[in-house]
ROVEX-392393 format. One record per residue (C-alpha): residue number from 1; residue in three letters; x, y, z. Coordinates in pm, 1 decimal. Example, Ala and Ser with C-alpha at 12.3 -4.5 7.8 and 13.67 -1.06 7.14 Angstrom:
2
(rec 1, ala, (1230.0, -450.0, 780.0))
(rec 2, ser, (1367.0, -106.0, 714.0))
***
This chain:
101
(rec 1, unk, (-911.2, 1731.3, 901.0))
(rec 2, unk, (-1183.2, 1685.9, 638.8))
(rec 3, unk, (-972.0, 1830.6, 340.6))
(rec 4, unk, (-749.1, 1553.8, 434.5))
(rec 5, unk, (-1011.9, 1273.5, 475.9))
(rec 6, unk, (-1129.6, 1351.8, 123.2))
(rec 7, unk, (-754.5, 1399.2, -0.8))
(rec 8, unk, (-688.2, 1075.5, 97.4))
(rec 9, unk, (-1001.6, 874.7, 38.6))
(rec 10, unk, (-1049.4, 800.4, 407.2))
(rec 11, unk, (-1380.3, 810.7, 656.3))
(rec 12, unk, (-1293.0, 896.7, 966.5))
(rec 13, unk, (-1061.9, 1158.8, 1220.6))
(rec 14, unk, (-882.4, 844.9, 1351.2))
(rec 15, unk, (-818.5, 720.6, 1032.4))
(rec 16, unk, (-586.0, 1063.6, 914.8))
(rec 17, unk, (-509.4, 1090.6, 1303.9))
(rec 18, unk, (-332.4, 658.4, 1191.0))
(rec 19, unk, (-168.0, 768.7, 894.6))
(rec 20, unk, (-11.7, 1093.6, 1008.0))
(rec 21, unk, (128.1, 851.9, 1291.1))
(rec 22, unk, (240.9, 552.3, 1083.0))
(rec 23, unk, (409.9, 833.9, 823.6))
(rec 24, unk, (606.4, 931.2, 1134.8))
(rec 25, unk, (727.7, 624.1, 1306.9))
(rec 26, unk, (808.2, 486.0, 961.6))
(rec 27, unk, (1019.9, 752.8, 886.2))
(rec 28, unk, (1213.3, 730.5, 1258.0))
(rec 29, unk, (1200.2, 331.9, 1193.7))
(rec 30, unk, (1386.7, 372.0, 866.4))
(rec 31, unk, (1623.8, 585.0, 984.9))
(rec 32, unk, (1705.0, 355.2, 1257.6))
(rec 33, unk, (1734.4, 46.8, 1042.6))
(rec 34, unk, (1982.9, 193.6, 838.0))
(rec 35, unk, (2237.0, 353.7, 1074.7))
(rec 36, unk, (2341.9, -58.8, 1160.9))
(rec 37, unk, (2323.5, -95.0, 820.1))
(rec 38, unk, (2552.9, 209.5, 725.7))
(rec 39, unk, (2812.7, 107.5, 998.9))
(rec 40, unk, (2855.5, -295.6, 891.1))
(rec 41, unk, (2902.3, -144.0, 547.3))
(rec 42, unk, (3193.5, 50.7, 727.7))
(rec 43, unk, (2982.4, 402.4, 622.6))
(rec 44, unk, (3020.7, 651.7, 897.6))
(rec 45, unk, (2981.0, 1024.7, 953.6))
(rec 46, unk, (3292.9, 1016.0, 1131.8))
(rec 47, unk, (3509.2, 853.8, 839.9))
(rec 48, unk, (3340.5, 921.4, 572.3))
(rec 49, unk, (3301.1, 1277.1, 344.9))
(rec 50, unk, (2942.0, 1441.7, 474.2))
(rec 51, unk, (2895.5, 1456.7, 66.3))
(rec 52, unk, (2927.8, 1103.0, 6.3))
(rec 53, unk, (2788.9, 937.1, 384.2))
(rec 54, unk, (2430.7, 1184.3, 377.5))
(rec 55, unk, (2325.3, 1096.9, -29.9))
(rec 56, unk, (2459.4, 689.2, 77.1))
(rec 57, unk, (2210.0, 718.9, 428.9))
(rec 58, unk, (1928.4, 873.7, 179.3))
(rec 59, unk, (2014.0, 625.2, -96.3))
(rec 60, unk, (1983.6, 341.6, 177.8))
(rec 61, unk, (1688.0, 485.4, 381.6))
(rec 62, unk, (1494.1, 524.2, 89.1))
(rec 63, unk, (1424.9, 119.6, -32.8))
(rec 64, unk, (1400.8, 47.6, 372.3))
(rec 65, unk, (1077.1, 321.1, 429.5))
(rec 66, unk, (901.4, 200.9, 120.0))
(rec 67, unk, (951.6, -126.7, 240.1))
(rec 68, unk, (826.0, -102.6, 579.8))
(rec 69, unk, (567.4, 186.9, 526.6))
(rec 70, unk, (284.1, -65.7, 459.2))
(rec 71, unk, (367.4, -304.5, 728.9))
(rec 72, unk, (365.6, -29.5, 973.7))
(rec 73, unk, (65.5, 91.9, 859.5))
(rec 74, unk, (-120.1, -300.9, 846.4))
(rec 75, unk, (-0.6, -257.8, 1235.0))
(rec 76, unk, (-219.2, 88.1, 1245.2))
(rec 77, unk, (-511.4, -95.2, 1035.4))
(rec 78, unk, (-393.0, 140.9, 696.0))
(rec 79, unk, (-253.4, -149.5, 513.5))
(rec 80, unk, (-526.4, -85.9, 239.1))
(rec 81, unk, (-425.3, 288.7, 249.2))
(rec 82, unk, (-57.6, 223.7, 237.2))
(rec 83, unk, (-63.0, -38.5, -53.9))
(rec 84, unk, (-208.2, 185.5, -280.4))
(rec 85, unk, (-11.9, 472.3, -175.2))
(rec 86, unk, (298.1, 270.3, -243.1))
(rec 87, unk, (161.5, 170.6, -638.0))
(rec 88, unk, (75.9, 517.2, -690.7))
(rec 89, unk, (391.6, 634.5, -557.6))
(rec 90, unk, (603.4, 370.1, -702.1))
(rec 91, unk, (410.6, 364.5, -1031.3))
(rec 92, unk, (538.3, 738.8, -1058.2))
(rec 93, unk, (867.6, 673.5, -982.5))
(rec 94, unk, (885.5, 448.3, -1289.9))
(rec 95, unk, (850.2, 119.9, -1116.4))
(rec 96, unk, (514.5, 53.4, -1232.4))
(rec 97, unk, (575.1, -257.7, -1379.5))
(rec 98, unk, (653.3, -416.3, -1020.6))
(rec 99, unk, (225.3, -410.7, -990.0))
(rec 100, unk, (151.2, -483.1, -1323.6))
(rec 101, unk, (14.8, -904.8, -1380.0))
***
């Protein structure tokens, strides 16, 4: 637990026990806003290739849990955590300049 506090710039137990929790219902949440999603864009596993409807769920699940990760975590009291995780992460994706003034 301490390796992580100091990983992740944080003070306390609860706070690693908040974002270990808001990493996992984000990642159930986005997975359950995009199977709707999938099946009004007529996408399913039943219809469609497994090779084209898994890389299309990622695809869509991807924008969805970056979207959503720092809301869930404002909900946990992480939203400071979660912001700059998303900068950092999105700055290394390439999409920097979405932060930049």
């Amino acid at each position: 637990m301490e390796k992580l506090k100091q990983r992740w710039g944080l003070k306390t137990n609860w706070d690693v026990i908040a974002v270990i929790i808001v990493f996992s219902i984000n990642g159930s949440f986005a997975s359950w806003v995009a199977k709707p999603i999938t099946a009004f864009l007529g996408i399913s596993s039943e219809t469609t290739s497994p090779w084209i409807y898994w890389p299309l769920r990622i695809l869509l699940i991807f924008p969805i849990y970056q979207t959503t990760l720092p809301l869930v975590g404002w909900l946990f009291g992480q939203f400071k955590f979660f912001w700059a995780f998303e900068k950092k992460f999105l700055s290394r994706l390439g999409f920097g300049f979405l932060f930049k003034k």
